[in-house]
N, C-alpha and C positions, 0 to 999 in steps of 0.2 A: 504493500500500500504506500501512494507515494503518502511524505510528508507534506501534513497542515498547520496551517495557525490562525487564529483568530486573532485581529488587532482591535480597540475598543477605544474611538478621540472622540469626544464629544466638541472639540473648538478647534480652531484655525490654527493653534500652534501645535496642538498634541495631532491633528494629521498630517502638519510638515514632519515634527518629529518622526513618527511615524514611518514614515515616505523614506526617511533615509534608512530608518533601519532596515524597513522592507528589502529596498536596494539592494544593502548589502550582505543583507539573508539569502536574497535567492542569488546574487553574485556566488556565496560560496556554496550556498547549496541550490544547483538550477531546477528539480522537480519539485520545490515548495510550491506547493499550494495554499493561498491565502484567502481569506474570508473579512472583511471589517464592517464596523463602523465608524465610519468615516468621512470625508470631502474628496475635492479635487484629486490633490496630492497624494495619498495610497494609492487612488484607483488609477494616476498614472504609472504610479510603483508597481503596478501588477494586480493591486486585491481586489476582489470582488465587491463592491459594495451590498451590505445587503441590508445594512440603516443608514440612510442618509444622513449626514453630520448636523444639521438644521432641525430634524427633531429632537436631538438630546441637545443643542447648544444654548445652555439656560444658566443664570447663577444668579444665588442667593436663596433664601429661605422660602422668602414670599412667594419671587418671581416661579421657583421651582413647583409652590402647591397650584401655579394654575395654568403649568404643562404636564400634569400628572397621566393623564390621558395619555401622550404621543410618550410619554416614558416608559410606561407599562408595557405599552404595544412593541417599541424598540427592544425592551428587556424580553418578551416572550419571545419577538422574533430569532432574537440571540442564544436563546434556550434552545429553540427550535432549530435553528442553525448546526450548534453543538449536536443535538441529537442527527439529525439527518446526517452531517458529513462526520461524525462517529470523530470531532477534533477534540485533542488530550490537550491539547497545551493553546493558553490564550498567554496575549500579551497588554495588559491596562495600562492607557498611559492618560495620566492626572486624574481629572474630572473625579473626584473623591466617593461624591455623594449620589453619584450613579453605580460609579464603578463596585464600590466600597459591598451596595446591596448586592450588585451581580458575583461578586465574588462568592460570598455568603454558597449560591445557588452551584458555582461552580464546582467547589470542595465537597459538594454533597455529592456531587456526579463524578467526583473523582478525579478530574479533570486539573492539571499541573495549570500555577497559576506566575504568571511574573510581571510585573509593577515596576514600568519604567515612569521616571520620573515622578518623583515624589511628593502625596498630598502634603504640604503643609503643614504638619502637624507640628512641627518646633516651633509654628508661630501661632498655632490653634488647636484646639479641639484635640493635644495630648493624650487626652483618653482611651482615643481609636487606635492608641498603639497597641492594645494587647489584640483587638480584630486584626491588624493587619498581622501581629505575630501567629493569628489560627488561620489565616485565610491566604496568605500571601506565601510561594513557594521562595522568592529570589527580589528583593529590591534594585533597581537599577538607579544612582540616583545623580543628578548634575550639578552640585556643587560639595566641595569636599567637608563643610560641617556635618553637612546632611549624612553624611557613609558614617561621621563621629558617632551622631544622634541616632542612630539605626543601631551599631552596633553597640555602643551601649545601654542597649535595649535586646539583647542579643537576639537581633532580627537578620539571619543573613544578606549584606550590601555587598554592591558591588557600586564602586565611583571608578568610572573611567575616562573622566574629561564634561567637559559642553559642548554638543552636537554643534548647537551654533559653529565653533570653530571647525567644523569637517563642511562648512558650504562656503558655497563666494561670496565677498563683499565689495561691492564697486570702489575701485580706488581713489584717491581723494582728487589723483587727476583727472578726472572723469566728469567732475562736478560741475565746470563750469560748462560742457556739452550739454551733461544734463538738463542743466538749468533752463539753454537755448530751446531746447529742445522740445520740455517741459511748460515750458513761459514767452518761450520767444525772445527777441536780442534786447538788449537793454542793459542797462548795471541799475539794479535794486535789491534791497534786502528779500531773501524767501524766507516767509514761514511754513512750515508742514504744521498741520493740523490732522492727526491722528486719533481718534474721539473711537477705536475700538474693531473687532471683530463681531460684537455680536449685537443684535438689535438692540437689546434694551440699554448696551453702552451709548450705543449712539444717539438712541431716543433723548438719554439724556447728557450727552455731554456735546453734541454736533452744533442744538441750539447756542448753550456758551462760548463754545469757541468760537462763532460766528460771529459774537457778540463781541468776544474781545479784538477780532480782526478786525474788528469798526473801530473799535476806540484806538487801536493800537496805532491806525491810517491817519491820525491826527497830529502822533508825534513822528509817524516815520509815513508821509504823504504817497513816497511810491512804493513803499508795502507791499507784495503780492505773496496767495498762500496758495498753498497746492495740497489736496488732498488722496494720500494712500488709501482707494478704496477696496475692500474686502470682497471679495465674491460670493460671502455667507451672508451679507447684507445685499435687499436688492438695490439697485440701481433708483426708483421711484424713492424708496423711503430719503435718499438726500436728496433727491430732485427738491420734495416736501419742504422739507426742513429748510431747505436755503429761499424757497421761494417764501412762506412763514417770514424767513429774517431780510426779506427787502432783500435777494441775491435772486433773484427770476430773472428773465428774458429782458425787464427794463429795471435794471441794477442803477443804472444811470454811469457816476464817476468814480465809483464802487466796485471794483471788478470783479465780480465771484470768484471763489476760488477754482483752481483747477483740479479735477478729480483724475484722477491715475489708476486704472485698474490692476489687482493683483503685481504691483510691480515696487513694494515696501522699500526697501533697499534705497533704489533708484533715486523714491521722491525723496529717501529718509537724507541721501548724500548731496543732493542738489539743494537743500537748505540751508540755511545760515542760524536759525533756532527752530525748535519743534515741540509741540504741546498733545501730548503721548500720553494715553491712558493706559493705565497703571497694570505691569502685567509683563509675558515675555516679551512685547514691543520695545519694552525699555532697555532690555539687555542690548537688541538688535541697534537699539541706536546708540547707546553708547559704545558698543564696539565699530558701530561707521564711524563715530567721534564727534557725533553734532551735539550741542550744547540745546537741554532741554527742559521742560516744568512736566512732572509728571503728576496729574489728575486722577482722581475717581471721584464717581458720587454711584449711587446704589440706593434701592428701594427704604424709605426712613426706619420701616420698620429690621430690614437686615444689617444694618448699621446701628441700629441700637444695639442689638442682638452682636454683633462685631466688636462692639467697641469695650464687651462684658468680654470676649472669649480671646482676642488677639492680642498677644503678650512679645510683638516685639518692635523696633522704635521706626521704623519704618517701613512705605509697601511698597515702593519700588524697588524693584531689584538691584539695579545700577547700586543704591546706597547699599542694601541688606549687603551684596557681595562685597563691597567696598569699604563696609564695616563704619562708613561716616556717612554724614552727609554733602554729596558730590552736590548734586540737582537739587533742586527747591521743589517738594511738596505740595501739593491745596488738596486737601479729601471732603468730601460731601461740602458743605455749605460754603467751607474755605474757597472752594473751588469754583467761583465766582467768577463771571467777566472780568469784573474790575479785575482783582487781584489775578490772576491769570494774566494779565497785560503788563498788569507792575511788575511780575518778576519777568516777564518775557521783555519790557524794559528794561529794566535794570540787566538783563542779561549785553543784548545788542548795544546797548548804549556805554557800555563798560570795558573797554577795549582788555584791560587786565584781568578782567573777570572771565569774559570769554576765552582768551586763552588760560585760565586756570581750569576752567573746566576740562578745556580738551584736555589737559596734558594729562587731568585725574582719570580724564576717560579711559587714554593711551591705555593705561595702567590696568584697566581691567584682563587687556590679554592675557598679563604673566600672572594674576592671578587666576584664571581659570586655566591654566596648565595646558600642557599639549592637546594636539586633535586627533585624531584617529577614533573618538568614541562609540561611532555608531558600530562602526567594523569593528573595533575590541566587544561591543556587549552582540553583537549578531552571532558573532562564532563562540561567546560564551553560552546565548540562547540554544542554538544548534548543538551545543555539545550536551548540556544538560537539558535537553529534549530526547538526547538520545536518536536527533534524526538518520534514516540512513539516507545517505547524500550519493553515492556510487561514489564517482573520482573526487566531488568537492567535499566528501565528510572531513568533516572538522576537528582534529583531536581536542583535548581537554584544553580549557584558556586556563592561564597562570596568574589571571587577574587574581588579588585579591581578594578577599573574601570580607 
Protein backbone atom coordinates (compact mmCIF):
# COMPACT_ATOMS: atom_id res chain seq x y z
CA UNK A 1 0.00 0.00 0.00
CA UNK A 2 1.50 3.11 -1.20
CA UNK A 3 2.16 5.67 1.76
CA UNK A 4 -0.53 8.52 3.03
CA UNK A 5 -0.87 11.49 5.19
CA UNK A 6 -3.32 13.61 6.15
CA UNK A 7 -2.28 17.43 6.56
CA UNK A 8 -4.85 19.71 8.74
CA UNK A 9 -4.28 24.20 8.17
CA UNK A 10 -7.15 25.94 8.90
CA UNK A 11 -5.34 29.74 7.79
CA UNK A 12 -3.16 31.05 5.16
CA UNK A 13 0.10 30.52 6.97
CA UNK A 14 -0.28 26.92 8.35
CA UNK A 15 -1.18 25.85 4.27
CA UNK A 16 2.15 27.67 3.05
CA UNK A 17 3.71 25.92 5.83
CA UNK A 18 2.24 23.10 4.92
CA UNK A 19 3.18 23.20 1.19
CA UNK A 20 6.73 23.18 1.95
CA UNK A 21 6.69 20.23 3.98
CA UNK A 22 4.50 18.43 1.51
CA UNK A 23 7.32 19.38 -1.10
CA UNK A 24 9.70 17.87 0.55
CA UNK A 25 7.99 14.71 1.77
CA UNK A 26 7.03 13.57 -1.53
CA UNK A 27 10.69 14.92 -2.95
CA UNK A 28 12.06 12.08 -0.70
CA UNK A 29 9.44 9.81 -0.76
CA UNK A 30 7.78 10.09 -4.54
CA UNK A 31 4.53 7.49 -3.89
CA UNK A 32 3.13 9.79 -0.94
CA UNK A 33 -0.16 10.20 -1.17
CA UNK A 34 -1.71 13.03 0.42
CA UNK A 35 -5.11 14.11 1.64
CA UNK A 36 -5.64 17.94 3.52
CA UNK A 37 -7.36 20.59 4.74
CA UNK A 38 -6.32 23.14 3.33
CA UNK A 39 -5.99 26.31 0.54
CA UNK A 40 -4.15 27.00 -2.56
CA UNK A 41 -0.63 26.00 -1.50
CA UNK A 42 -0.90 22.16 -0.51
CA UNK A 43 -3.09 21.40 -3.35
CA UNK A 44 -0.22 23.00 -5.50
CA UNK A 45 2.10 20.65 -3.37
CA UNK A 46 0.25 17.75 -4.46
CA UNK A 47 -2.60 17.09 -1.70
CA UNK A 48 -5.94 16.56 -2.35
CA UNK A 49 -8.05 18.84 -0.80
CA UNK A 50 -10.85 17.52 0.67
CA UNK A 51 -11.90 20.64 3.27
CA UNK A 52 -11.48 23.76 1.85
CA UNK A 53 -9.25 26.07 4.03
CA UNK A 54 -12.33 28.82 4.38
CA UNK A 55 -14.55 26.69 6.26
CA UNK A 56 -12.25 26.06 9.24
CA UNK A 57 -10.48 29.64 8.90
CA UNK A 58 -12.19 31.30 12.12
CA UNK A 59 -10.56 32.65 15.54
CA UNK A 60 -11.53 33.51 18.61
CA UNK A 61 -14.05 32.26 21.06
CA UNK A 62 -17.16 34.02 19.92
CA UNK A 63 -16.35 34.30 16.28
CA UNK A 64 -15.60 30.24 16.57
CA UNK A 65 -19.56 29.51 18.26
CA UNK A 66 -21.12 30.94 15.09
CA UNK A 67 -19.18 28.78 12.44
CA UNK A 68 -19.91 25.70 14.49
CA UNK A 69 -21.90 24.40 11.62
CA UNK A 70 -19.10 24.37 8.65
CA UNK A 71 -16.74 23.00 11.61
CA UNK A 72 -18.41 19.93 12.48
CA UNK A 73 -19.17 19.10 8.90
CA UNK A 74 -15.13 19.75 8.08
CA UNK A 75 -14.32 17.51 11.30
CA UNK A 76 -16.74 14.59 10.04
CA UNK A 77 -15.44 14.90 6.77
CA UNK A 78 -11.83 14.37 8.04
CA UNK A 79 -13.02 11.34 10.16
CA UNK A 80 -14.48 10.05 7.19
CA UNK A 81 -11.41 10.63 5.04
CA UNK A 82 -9.33 8.78 7.63
CA UNK A 83 -11.70 5.83 7.44
CA UNK A 84 -12.02 5.47 3.69
CA UNK A 85 -8.26 5.83 2.63
CA UNK A 86 -7.43 3.57 5.91
CA UNK A 87 -4.46 6.88 6.72
CA UNK A 88 -2.26 6.13 10.07
CA UNK A 89 -0.41 9.06 10.23
CA UNK A 90 -1.97 12.85 10.13
CA UNK A 91 0.11 15.81 10.26
CA UNK A 92 -1.79 19.27 12.58
CA UNK A 93 -0.38 22.35 11.93
CA UNK A 94 -1.43 25.21 14.54
CA UNK A 95 -5.09 26.12 14.47
CA UNK A 96 -5.27 24.78 18.31
CA UNK A 97 -8.96 24.78 18.81
CA UNK A 98 -9.94 22.73 15.80
CA UNK A 99 -7.04 20.68 15.78
CA UNK A 100 -6.77 20.01 19.46
CA UNK A 101 -10.79 18.24 19.34
CA UNK A 102 -9.75 16.32 16.07
CA UNK A 103 -6.86 14.90 17.65
CA UNK A 104 -8.97 13.64 20.62
CA UNK A 105 -10.83 11.41 17.79
CA UNK A 106 -7.64 10.43 16.19
CA UNK A 107 -5.95 8.55 19.05
CA UNK A 108 -9.08 6.65 19.51
CA UNK A 109 -8.68 5.22 15.90
CA UNK A 110 -5.26 4.69 16.48
CA UNK A 111 -4.12 6.80 14.06
CA UNK A 112 -0.16 8.37 14.62
CA UNK A 113 -0.60 11.83 15.35
CA UNK A 114 2.23 14.86 14.60
CA UNK A 115 1.87 18.60 15.53
CA UNK A 116 3.92 20.83 13.45
CA UNK A 117 4.18 24.12 14.71
CA UNK A 118 3.14 24.85 17.82
CA UNK A 119 -0.31 26.19 19.65
CA UNK A 120 0.71 28.61 21.97
CA UNK A 121 0.50 27.51 24.82
CA UNK A 122 3.69 29.30 26.75
CA UNK A 123 1.75 32.39 26.10
CA UNK A 124 -1.85 30.73 26.85
CA UNK A 125 -4.18 28.36 27.98
CA UNK A 126 -0.98 26.16 29.62
CA UNK A 127 -3.38 23.79 30.75
CA UNK A 128 -3.63 21.89 27.23
CA UNK A 129 -0.27 20.72 27.88
CA UNK A 130 -1.16 17.43 29.51
CA UNK A 131 -3.90 16.85 26.12
CA UNK A 132 -1.20 17.45 23.91
CA UNK A 133 1.05 15.03 26.06
CA UNK A 134 -2.00 12.14 25.56
CA UNK A 135 -2.91 13.05 22.01
CA UNK A 136 0.11 14.22 20.33
CA UNK A 137 2.75 11.41 18.83
CA UNK A 138 5.95 14.14 17.90
CA UNK A 139 5.87 18.06 18.38
CA UNK A 140 7.51 19.84 15.50
CA UNK A 141 8.20 23.34 16.71
CA UNK A 142 9.76 26.86 15.17
CA UNK A 143 11.23 28.71 17.54
CA UNK A 144 13.93 27.21 19.96
CA UNK A 145 12.19 28.27 23.45
CA UNK A 146 9.35 26.42 22.31
CA UNK A 147 11.42 22.73 21.97
CA UNK A 148 12.63 24.23 25.97
CA UNK A 149 8.87 24.44 26.90
CA UNK A 150 7.83 21.15 25.34
CA UNK A 151 10.52 19.26 26.78
CA UNK A 152 10.37 20.34 29.96
CA UNK A 153 7.18 19.05 29.96
CA UNK A 154 8.41 15.99 28.70
CA UNK A 155 6.57 16.03 25.53
CA UNK A 156 8.64 14.63 22.68
CA UNK A 157 10.09 18.03 20.37
CA UNK A 158 11.68 18.33 17.61
CA UNK A 159 13.05 22.37 16.66
CA UNK A 160 14.79 22.31 13.45
CA UNK A 161 14.81 25.87 12.37
CA UNK A 162 11.85 28.58 10.80
CA UNK A 163 10.55 27.40 7.51
CA UNK A 164 10.24 30.80 6.65
CA UNK A 165 14.18 30.73 6.16
CA UNK A 166 13.87 27.48 3.57
CA UNK A 167 11.69 30.08 0.90
CA UNK A 168 12.76 33.33 -1.17
CA UNK A 169 12.62 36.69 -0.01
CA UNK A 170 12.94 39.42 -2.60
CA UNK A 171 16.07 41.31 -2.32
CA UNK A 172 16.37 44.76 -1.15
CA UNK A 173 17.48 45.55 -4.68
CA UNK A 174 14.56 44.61 -6.13
CA UNK A 175 12.54 47.38 -4.21
CA UNK A 176 12.65 50.08 -6.14
CA UNK A 177 11.34 47.97 -9.53
CA UNK A 178 8.93 46.89 -7.29
CA UNK A 179 7.69 49.96 -6.31
CA UNK A 180 7.50 51.12 -10.22
CA UNK A 181 5.85 48.43 -11.00
CA UNK A 182 3.44 48.37 -8.14
CA UNK A 183 2.69 52.31 -8.09
CA UNK A 184 4.16 53.45 -11.07
CA UNK A 185 7.25 56.15 -11.47
CA UNK A 186 7.56 58.68 -9.06
CA UNK A 187 9.61 59.07 -5.62
CA UNK A 188 7.06 58.91 -2.66
CA UNK A 189 6.99 57.25 0.47
CA UNK A 190 4.90 53.47 0.34
CA UNK A 191 2.84 52.29 2.87
CA UNK A 192 1.74 48.59 2.92
CA UNK A 193 -1.26 48.17 4.65
CA UNK A 194 -1.74 44.54 5.78
CA UNK A 195 -5.04 44.22 7.87
CA UNK A 196 -4.87 40.11 7.74
CA UNK A 197 -5.67 36.66 6.10
CA UNK A 198 -8.90 36.09 7.26
CA UNK A 199 -12.40 37.89 7.10
CA UNK A 200 -13.08 38.83 10.28
CA UNK A 201 -9.32 40.53 10.47
CA UNK A 202 -10.00 42.59 7.84
CA UNK A 203 -13.69 43.27 8.73
CA UNK A 204 -12.13 45.00 11.29
CA UNK A 205 -8.89 46.35 10.97
CA UNK A 206 -9.00 47.33 6.78
CA UNK A 207 -11.63 50.14 7.95
CA UNK A 208 -8.79 51.63 10.39
CA UNK A 209 -6.17 51.57 8.22
CA UNK A 210 -7.89 53.24 5.62
CA UNK A 211 -8.56 55.63 8.08
CA UNK A 212 -5.12 56.29 9.15
CA UNK A 213 -3.83 56.40 5.26
CA UNK A 214 -6.13 59.64 5.28
CA UNK A 215 -4.66 61.25 8.06
CA UNK A 216 -1.28 60.02 7.45
CA UNK A 217 -1.79 62.18 3.51
CA UNK A 218 -1.69 65.31 5.59
CA UNK A 219 1.65 65.07 6.99
CA UNK A 220 3.23 63.04 4.16
CA UNK A 221 0.92 64.67 0.89
CA UNK A 222 2.34 62.13 -1.72
CA UNK A 223 1.79 59.14 0.49
CA UNK A 224 0.72 56.15 -1.46
CA UNK A 225 -0.29 52.54 0.02
CA UNK A 226 -0.54 49.28 -1.58
CA UNK A 227 -2.24 46.41 -0.29
CA UNK A 228 -1.04 42.51 0.14
CA UNK A 229 -4.35 40.81 -0.64
CA UNK A 230 -5.03 37.23 0.49
CA UNK A 231 -6.82 34.97 -1.72
CA UNK A 232 -8.86 33.47 1.47
CA UNK A 233 -10.51 36.81 1.51
CA UNK A 234 -12.63 37.69 -1.57
CA UNK A 235 -11.96 40.37 -3.63
CA UNK A 236 -15.70 42.32 -3.13
CA UNK A 237 -15.26 42.37 0.68
CA UNK A 238 -12.31 45.26 0.12
CA UNK A 239 -13.92 46.59 -2.86
CA UNK A 240 -16.64 47.32 0.26
CA UNK A 241 -14.64 48.47 2.61
CA UNK A 242 -12.64 51.04 0.64
CA UNK A 243 -15.79 52.31 -1.03
CA UNK A 244 -17.58 52.79 2.96
CA UNK A 245 -14.01 54.87 3.57
CA UNK A 246 -14.41 57.40 0.44
CA UNK A 247 -11.73 55.03 -1.80
CA UNK A 248 -14.56 54.16 -4.60
CA UNK A 249 -14.24 54.92 -8.29
CA UNK A 250 -14.45 58.97 -7.30
CA UNK A 251 -11.68 58.90 -4.51
CA UNK A 252 -11.16 62.29 -5.83
CA UNK A 253 -7.17 63.58 -4.68
CA UNK A 254 -7.16 60.53 -2.41
CA UNK A 255 -5.78 57.68 -4.22
CA UNK A 256 -6.99 54.26 -3.15
CA UNK A 257 -4.63 52.11 -2.38
CA UNK A 258 -3.26 49.58 -4.47
CA UNK A 259 -4.27 45.84 -3.99
CA UNK A 260 -1.68 43.18 -4.97
CA UNK A 261 -2.89 39.74 -5.11
CA UNK A 262 -1.25 36.69 -3.27
CA UNK A 263 2.15 38.38 -3.86
CA UNK A 264 3.02 39.28 0.26
CA UNK A 265 6.66 39.48 -0.11
CA UNK A 266 6.71 41.70 -3.10
CA UNK A 267 4.21 44.50 -1.71
CA UNK A 268 5.99 43.77 1.93
CA UNK A 269 9.77 44.99 0.05
CA UNK A 270 8.51 47.65 -2.14
CA UNK A 271 7.43 49.80 1.11
CA UNK A 272 9.10 52.03 3.07
CA UNK A 273 6.73 51.31 6.49
CA UNK A 274 3.87 48.67 6.91
CA UNK A 275 0.93 48.26 9.28
CA UNK A 276 0.61 44.40 9.67
CA UNK A 277 -1.77 42.44 11.69
CA UNK A 278 -0.51 40.77 14.29
CA UNK A 279 0.53 37.06 13.46
CA UNK A 280 3.14 35.13 11.16
CA UNK A 281 2.91 38.29 8.70
CA UNK A 282 5.09 39.92 11.18
CA UNK A 283 7.96 37.58 11.01
CA UNK A 284 7.78 37.76 7.03
CA UNK A 285 8.36 41.37 7.24
CA UNK A 286 10.72 41.72 9.51
CA UNK A 287 12.95 39.21 7.92
CA UNK A 288 12.39 41.42 4.38
CA UNK A 289 13.45 44.28 6.83
CA UNK A 290 10.60 46.94 6.46
CA UNK A 291 10.03 48.96 9.58
CA UNK A 292 6.55 48.29 10.88
CA UNK A 293 3.22 48.87 13.74
CA UNK A 294 1.81 45.78 14.40
CA UNK A 295 -2.11 45.61 15.07
CA UNK A 296 -4.85 43.48 16.20
CA UNK A 297 -8.31 44.08 17.55
CA UNK A 298 -10.68 40.88 17.81
CA UNK A 299 -14.33 40.31 18.91
CA UNK A 300 -14.74 42.47 22.63
CA UNK A 301 -15.83 39.63 24.16
CA UNK A 302 -12.58 37.26 23.12
CA UNK A 303 -10.38 39.86 24.22
CA UNK A 304 -11.67 40.15 27.49
CA UNK A 305 -11.52 36.50 27.60
CA UNK A 306 -7.52 37.19 26.35
CA UNK A 307 -6.47 39.55 28.31
CA UNK A 308 -7.57 36.88 31.66
CA UNK A 309 -5.49 33.88 30.00
CA UNK A 310 -2.20 35.48 27.90
CA UNK A 311 0.62 35.79 30.13
CA UNK A 312 3.30 37.15 27.83
CA UNK A 313 4.55 40.85 27.17
CA UNK A 314 4.00 40.95 23.66
CA UNK A 315 1.81 39.58 20.39
CA UNK A 316 3.82 40.18 17.68
CA UNK A 317 6.27 37.80 16.89
CA UNK A 318 9.20 40.18 15.50
CA UNK A 319 9.27 41.28 19.53
CA UNK A 320 8.38 37.79 21.34
CA UNK A 321 11.53 36.38 19.02
CA UNK A 322 13.53 39.36 19.77
CA UNK A 323 12.84 39.09 23.38
CA UNK A 324 12.38 43.21 23.25
CA UNK A 325 10.40 45.60 21.85
CA UNK A 326 11.79 46.18 18.14
CA UNK A 327 8.14 47.41 16.47
CA UNK A 328 5.52 49.43 18.40
CA UNK A 329 2.23 47.78 19.35
CA UNK A 330 -1.60 49.04 19.37
CA UNK A 331 -4.07 45.81 20.39
CA UNK A 332 -7.81 46.34 20.30
CA UNK A 333 -8.93 49.84 21.09
CA UNK A 334 -5.00 51.02 21.12
CA UNK A 335 -5.26 50.20 17.64
CA UNK A 336 -6.96 53.22 16.59
CA UNK A 337 -6.52 55.52 13.38
CA UNK A 338 -5.06 58.03 15.13
CA UNK A 339 -2.52 56.31 16.89
CA UNK A 340 -1.67 53.93 14.16
CA UNK A 341 -0.50 57.08 12.09
CA UNK A 342 1.41 58.48 15.16
CA UNK A 343 3.67 55.76 15.38
CA UNK A 344 3.62 55.06 11.45
CA UNK A 345 4.89 58.99 11.82
CA UNK A 346 7.12 58.84 14.11
CA UNK A 347 8.58 55.97 12.27
CA UNK A 348 9.14 57.73 8.41
CA UNK A 349 9.65 60.96 9.91
CA UNK A 350 12.80 59.75 12.01
CA UNK A 351 15.59 59.13 9.86
CA UNK A 352 17.53 57.31 13.01
CA UNK A 353 14.72 55.40 14.16
CA UNK A 354 14.05 53.81 10.95
CA UNK A 355 17.38 52.66 10.48
CA UNK A 356 17.30 51.34 14.11
CA UNK A 357 14.72 49.31 13.31
CA UNK A 358 16.01 47.61 10.26
CA UNK A 359 19.39 46.89 11.79
CA UNK A 360 17.14 45.06 14.94
CA UNK A 361 15.26 43.43 12.07
CA UNK A 362 18.66 42.38 10.34
CA UNK A 363 19.16 40.54 13.60
CA UNK A 364 16.21 38.27 13.41
CA UNK A 365 18.05 35.96 10.96
CA UNK A 366 20.84 34.69 13.21
CA UNK A 367 18.54 34.32 15.78
CA UNK A 368 16.39 31.94 14.07
CA UNK A 369 19.26 29.74 13.06
CA UNK A 370 19.82 27.95 10.00
CA UNK A 371 17.36 26.69 7.03
CA UNK A 372 16.83 23.58 5.90
CA UNK A 373 13.65 22.95 8.34
CA UNK A 374 11.15 21.76 6.29
CA UNK A 375 13.51 18.90 4.72
CA UNK A 376 15.00 18.02 8.21
CA UNK A 377 11.30 17.41 9.81
CA UNK A 378 9.93 15.72 6.27
CA UNK A 379 12.45 12.81 6.47
CA UNK A 380 12.12 12.93 10.28
CA UNK A 381 8.07 12.50 9.49
CA UNK A 382 8.97 9.65 6.91
CA UNK A 383 11.08 7.84 9.15
CA UNK A 384 8.97 7.70 12.18
CA UNK A 385 5.85 6.87 9.98
CA UNK A 386 7.78 4.03 9.06
CA UNK A 387 6.86 4.89 5.22
CA UNK A 388 8.17 2.56 2.61
CA UNK A 389 9.44 4.82 0.15
CA UNK A 390 11.30 2.09 -2.41
CA UNK A 391 14.63 4.17 -3.47
CA UNK A 392 13.60 7.45 -1.40
CA UNK A 393 13.20 5.70 2.05
CA UNK A 394 14.59 7.66 4.40
CA UNK A 395 16.70 6.30 7.27
CA UNK A 396 16.24 7.60 10.85
CA UNK A 397 16.87 11.75 11.32
CA UNK A 398 19.50 12.57 14.12
CA UNK A 399 17.60 15.59 14.88
CA UNK A 400 17.10 15.86 18.26
CA UNK A 401 14.61 14.84 20.21
Amino acid sequence: MRPQVLFVAGEASGDHHGAHLLSEMRQACPGLMSYAAGGPALEKAGATIVVPMEKLSVIGFFEVASRLSDLYRAYRILLDTIQTHQIQDVILIDFPDFNLILARALKKKGVRVFYYISPQLWAWRKGRIQSIRRLVDHMFVIFPFEADFYRSHGIPVTYAGHPLLDSEFPPEEEKARLKREMLGEGEFPVLVLAPGSRKGEVSRLYPRMLRCYSLLRRTFPDLRAVVPESSSVPDSMFREIEERAGFGEHAGDNPPPVRIHDRFREVMRSGDCAIVASGTATLETGLIGTPMVVVYAMHQGTYRLARLLVKVPAIGMVNLVSGRTVVPELIQDQASPENMAGEVERILGDPERLKGIKTDLRALWDILGDGGASQKIARQIISMAGFDCGSGHVQSSALSQ
